[in-house]
SETI-66851 format. One line per field, with one value per residue (C-alpha): residue number from 1; x, y, z. Coordinates in Angstrom, 1 decimal, m for minus. Layout:
<pts>
seq = (NUM; ...)
c1 = (X; ...)
c2 = (Y; ...)
c3 = (Z; ...)
</pts>
This chain:
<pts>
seq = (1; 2; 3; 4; 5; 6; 7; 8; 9; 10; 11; 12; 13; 14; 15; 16; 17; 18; 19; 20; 21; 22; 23; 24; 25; 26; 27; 28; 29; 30; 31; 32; 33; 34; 35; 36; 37; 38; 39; 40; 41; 42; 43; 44; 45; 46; 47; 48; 49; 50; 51; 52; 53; 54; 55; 56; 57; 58; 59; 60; 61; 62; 63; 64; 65; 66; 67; 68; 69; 70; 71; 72; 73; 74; 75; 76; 77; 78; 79; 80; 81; 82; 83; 84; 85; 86; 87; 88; 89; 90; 91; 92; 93; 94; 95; 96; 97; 98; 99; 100; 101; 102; 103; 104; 105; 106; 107; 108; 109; 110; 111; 112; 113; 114; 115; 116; 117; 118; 119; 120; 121; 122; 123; 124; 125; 126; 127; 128; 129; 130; 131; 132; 133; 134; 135; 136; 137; 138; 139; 140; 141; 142; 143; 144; 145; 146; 147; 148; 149; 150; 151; 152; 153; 154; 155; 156; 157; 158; 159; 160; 161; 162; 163; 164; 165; 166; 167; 168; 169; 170; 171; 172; 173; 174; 175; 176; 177; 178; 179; 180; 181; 182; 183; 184; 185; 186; 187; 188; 189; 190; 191; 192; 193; 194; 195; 196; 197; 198; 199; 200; 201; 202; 203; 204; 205; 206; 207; 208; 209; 210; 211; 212; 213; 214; 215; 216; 217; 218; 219; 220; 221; 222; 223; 224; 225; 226; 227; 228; 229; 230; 231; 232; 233; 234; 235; 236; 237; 238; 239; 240; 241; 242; 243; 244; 245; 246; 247; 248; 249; 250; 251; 252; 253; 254; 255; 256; 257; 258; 259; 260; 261; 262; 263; 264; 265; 266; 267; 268; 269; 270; 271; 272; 273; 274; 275; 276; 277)
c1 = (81.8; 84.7; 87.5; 90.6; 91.1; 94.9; 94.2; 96.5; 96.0; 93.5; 94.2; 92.3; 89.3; 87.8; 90.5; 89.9; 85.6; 86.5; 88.1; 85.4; 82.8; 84.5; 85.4; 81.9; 80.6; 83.0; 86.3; 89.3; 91.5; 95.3; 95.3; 98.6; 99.5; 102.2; 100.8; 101.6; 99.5; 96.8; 94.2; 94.9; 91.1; 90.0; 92.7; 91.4; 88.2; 88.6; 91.5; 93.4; 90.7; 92.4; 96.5; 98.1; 101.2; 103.2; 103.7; 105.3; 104.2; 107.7; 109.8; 109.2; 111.1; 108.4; 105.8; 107.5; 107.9; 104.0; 102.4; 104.7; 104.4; 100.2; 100.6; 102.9; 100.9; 97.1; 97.7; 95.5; 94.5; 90.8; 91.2; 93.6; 92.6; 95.4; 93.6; 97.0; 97.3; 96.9; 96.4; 98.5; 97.6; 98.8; 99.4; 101.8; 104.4; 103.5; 104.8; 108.7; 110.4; 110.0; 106.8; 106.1; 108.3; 106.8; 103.2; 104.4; 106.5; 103.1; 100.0; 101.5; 104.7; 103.8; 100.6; 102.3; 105.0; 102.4; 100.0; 103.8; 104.4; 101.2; 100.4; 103.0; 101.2; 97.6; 98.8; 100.3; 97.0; 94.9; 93.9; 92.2; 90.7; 92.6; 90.6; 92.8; 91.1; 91.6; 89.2; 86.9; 89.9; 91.7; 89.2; 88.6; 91.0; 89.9; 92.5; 95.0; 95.5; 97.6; 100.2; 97.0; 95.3; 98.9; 98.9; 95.5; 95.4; 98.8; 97.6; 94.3; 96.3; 98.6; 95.9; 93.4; 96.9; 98.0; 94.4; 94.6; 97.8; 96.6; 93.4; 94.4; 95.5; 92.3; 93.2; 90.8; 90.4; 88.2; 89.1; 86.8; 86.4; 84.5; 83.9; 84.7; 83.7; 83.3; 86.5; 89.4; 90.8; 90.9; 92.8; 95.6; 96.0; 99.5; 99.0; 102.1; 102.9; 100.6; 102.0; 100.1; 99.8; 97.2; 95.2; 92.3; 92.8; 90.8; 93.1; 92.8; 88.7; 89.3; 91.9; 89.2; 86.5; 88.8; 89.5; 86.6; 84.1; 82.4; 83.7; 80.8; 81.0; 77.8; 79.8; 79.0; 82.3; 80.1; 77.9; 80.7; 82.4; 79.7; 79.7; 82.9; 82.8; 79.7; 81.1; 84.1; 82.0; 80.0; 81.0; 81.6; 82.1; 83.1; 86.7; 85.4; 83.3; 81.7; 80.8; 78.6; 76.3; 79.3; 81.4; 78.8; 77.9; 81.5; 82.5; 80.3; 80.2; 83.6; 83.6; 80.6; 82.9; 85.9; 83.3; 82.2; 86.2; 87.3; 84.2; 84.8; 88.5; 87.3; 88.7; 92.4; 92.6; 91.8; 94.8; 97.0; 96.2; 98.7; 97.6; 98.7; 100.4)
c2 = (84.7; 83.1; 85.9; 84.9; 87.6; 88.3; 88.9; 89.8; 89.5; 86.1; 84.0; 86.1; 88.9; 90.6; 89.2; 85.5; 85.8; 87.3; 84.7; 82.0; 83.7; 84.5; 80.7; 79.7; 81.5; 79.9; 82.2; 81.3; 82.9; 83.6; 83.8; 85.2; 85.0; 85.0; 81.8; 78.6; 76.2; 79.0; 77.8; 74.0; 73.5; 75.7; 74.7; 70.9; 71.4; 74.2; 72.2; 74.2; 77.0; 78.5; 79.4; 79.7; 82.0; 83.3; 86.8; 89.3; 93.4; 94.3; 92.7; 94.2; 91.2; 89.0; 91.3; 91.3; 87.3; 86.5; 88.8; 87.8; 84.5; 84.7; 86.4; 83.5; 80.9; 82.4; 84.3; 87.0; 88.6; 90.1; 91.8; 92.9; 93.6; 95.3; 94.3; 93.1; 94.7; 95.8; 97.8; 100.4; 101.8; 104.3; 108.5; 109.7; 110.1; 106.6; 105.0; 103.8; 104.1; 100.3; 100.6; 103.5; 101.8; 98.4; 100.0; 102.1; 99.5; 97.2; 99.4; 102.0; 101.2; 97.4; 98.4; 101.1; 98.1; 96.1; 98.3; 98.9; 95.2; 94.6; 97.9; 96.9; 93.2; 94.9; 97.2; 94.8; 92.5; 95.1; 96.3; 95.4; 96.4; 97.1; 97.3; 99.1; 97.9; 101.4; 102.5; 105.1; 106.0; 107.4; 110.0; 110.5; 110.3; 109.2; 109.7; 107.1; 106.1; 108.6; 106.4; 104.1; 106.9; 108.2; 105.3; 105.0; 108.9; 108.5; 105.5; 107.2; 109.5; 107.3; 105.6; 108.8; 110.0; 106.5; 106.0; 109.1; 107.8; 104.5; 105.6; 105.7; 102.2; 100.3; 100.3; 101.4; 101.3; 100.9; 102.2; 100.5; 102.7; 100.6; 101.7; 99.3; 95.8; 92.7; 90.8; 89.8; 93.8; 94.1; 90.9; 91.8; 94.9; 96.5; 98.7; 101.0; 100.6; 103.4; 106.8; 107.6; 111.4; 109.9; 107.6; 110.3; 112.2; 111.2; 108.7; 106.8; 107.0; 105.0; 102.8; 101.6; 101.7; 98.7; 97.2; 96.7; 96.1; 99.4; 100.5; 100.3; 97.9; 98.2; 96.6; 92.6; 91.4; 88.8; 91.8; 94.5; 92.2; 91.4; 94.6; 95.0; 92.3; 93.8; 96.8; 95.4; 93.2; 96.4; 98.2; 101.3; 101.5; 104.8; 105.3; 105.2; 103.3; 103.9; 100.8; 100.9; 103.2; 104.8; 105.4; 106.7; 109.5; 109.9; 110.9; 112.7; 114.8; 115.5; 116.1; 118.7; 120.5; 120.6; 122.5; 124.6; 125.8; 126.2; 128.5; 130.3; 130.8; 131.4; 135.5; 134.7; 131.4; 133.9; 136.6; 133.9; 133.8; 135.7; 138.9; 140.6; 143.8)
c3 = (90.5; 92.3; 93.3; 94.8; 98.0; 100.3; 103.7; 106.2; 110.1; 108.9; 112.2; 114.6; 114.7; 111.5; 109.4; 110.8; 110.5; 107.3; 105.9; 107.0; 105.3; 102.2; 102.3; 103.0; 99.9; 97.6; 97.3; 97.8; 100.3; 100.9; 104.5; 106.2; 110.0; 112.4; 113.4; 111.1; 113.1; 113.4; 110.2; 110.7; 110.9; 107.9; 105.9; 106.5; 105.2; 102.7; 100.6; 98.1; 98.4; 101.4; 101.1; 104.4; 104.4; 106.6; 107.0; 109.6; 108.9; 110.7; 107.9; 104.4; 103.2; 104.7; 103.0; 99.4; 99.8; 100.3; 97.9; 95.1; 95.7; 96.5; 92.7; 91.0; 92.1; 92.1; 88.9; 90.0; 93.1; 93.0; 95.9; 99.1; 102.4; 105.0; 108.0; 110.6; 113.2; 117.2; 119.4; 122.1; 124.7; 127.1; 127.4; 125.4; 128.0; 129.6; 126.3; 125.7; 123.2; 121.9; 121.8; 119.9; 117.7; 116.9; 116.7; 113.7; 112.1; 112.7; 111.9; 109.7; 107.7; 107.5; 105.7; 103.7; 102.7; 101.9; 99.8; 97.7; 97.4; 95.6; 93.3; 90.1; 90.5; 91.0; 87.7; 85.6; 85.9; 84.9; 87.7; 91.7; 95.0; 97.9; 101.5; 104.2; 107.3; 109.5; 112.5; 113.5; 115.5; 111.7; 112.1; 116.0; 118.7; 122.2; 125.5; 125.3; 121.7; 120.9; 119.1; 117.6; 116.2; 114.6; 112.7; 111.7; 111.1; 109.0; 106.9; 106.0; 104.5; 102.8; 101.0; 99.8; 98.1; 96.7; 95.5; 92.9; 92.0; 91.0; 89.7; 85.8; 86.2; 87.3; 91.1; 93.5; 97.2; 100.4; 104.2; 106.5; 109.6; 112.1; 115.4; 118.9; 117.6; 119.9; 118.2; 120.4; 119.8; 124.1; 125.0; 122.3; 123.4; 124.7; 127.3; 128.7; 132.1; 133.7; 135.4; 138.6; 137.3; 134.8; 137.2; 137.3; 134.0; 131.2; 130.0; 133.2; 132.9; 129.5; 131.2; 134.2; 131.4; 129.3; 132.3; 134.2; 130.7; 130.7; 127.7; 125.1; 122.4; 120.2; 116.4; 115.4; 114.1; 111.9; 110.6; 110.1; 107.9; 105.8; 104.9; 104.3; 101.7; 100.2; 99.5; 98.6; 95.9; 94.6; 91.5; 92.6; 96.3; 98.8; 99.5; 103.0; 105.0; 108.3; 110.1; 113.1; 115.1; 117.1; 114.8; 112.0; 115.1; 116.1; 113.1; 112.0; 115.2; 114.8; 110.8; 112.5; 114.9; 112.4; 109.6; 112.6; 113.6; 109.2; 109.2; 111.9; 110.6; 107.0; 107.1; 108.7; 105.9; 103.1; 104.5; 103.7; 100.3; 98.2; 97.8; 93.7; 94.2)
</pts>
């Protein structure tokens, strides 16, 4: 069955191989970018099957503007993936103040904005599926990413809250977690101007391992998001799902330790309980 899917971020990485394979399957596609001139080609041979809009995370105006008009003249949207984004990186103190700044506004309020935007249209129609587009780095933390990993951390939690808000009303969700994939993630990436202080400390390890190409990248852009759509396309898919071999062992290696430390502070977590006189 033909769905009509709203996908943010479509001009380059997951969101652009995304949007070619949903179009090469016989969807159609609201595509927003930055970028007018970025989907020239697709939009040449796809026709009216592919909607180009343009869309800016930092301006909930911009936001508002494209998924009520994707609504008004689609009639229904199937299903929404909040996939725009990038990356920062840099130790905590290397960062400014700007920066810090425009990652939040980007990868966490500009997805919170836009998840807003499209729940009364989502509810009114009945109900849809929204796919946040977060990382195995909303679960795990590597040196460096502090600011990433706060907003994939905080929008992980914004959704698993929304999502038993919106429950009653037909409106489920999806966070794809996939671990490093080979997409264009590296050459977009922001990095702060490094401190000397951190050129041997285990954010400057992950520094020279970006750099110089050593940092492993086992995911398949093509194959994560296949299976992003298919799970998007089941009837009843997880709230979360782990993509790749790295971050399936990441994660659960760290969901391992964090069971370890609640069990080992089981007695001091019951003394807080309140205690009847």
């Amino acid at each position: 069955m033909t769905k009509t899917w709203f996908i943010t971020g479509a001009s380059s990485g997951l969101g652009l191989e995304m949007t070619q394979q949903l179009l090469a399957r016989g969807h159609k596609v609201v595509a927003t970018t930055r970028r007018s001139d970025a989907l020239q080609q697709l939009e040449q041979r796809y026709g009216e099957r592919l909607d180009v809009v343009p869309l800016d995370l930092v301006e909930p105006e911009s936001i508002t503007s494209a998924v009520n008009g994707a609504f008004e003249r689609h009639g229904r949207i199937d299903l929404l993936v909040s996939n725009a984004g990038y990356g920062l990186f840099g130790a905590a103190e290397e960062l400014t103040n700007e920066e810090i700044d425009q990652q939040i506004a980007t990868n966490l309020a500009g997805s919170i904005h836009l998840i807003r935007a499209a729940l009364p249209l989502l509810r009114r129609q009945g109900g849809g599926r929204i796919v946040q587009v977060s990382s195995e780095g909303g679960q795990i933390a590597y040196p460096g990413f502090s600011l990433y990993h706060a907003t994939k951390w905080g929008i992980e939690g914004f959704v698993e809250s929304v999502a038993q808000e919106v429950a009653p009303f037909g409106i489920d969700f999806i966070i794809a977690e996939p671990g490093p994939t080979g997409t264009n993630f590296g050459i977009n990436l922001v990095r702060a101007a490094p401190l000397d202080v951190y050129e041997e400390s285990p954010a400057g390890a992950v520094r020279r391992a970006i750099s110089d190409g050593s940092f492993e990248i086992k995911g398949d852009a093509a194959r994560t998001v296949a299976a992003i759509i298919s799970a998007a396309e089941s009837e009843a898919p997880p709230l979360r799902l782990a993509l790749g071999s790295t971050a399936f062992s990441s994660m659960s290696q760290a969901l391992s330790m964090r069971l370890d430390a609640i069990e080992a502070q089981r007695e001091v977590a019951n003394s807080a309980d309140r205690q009847d006189l």
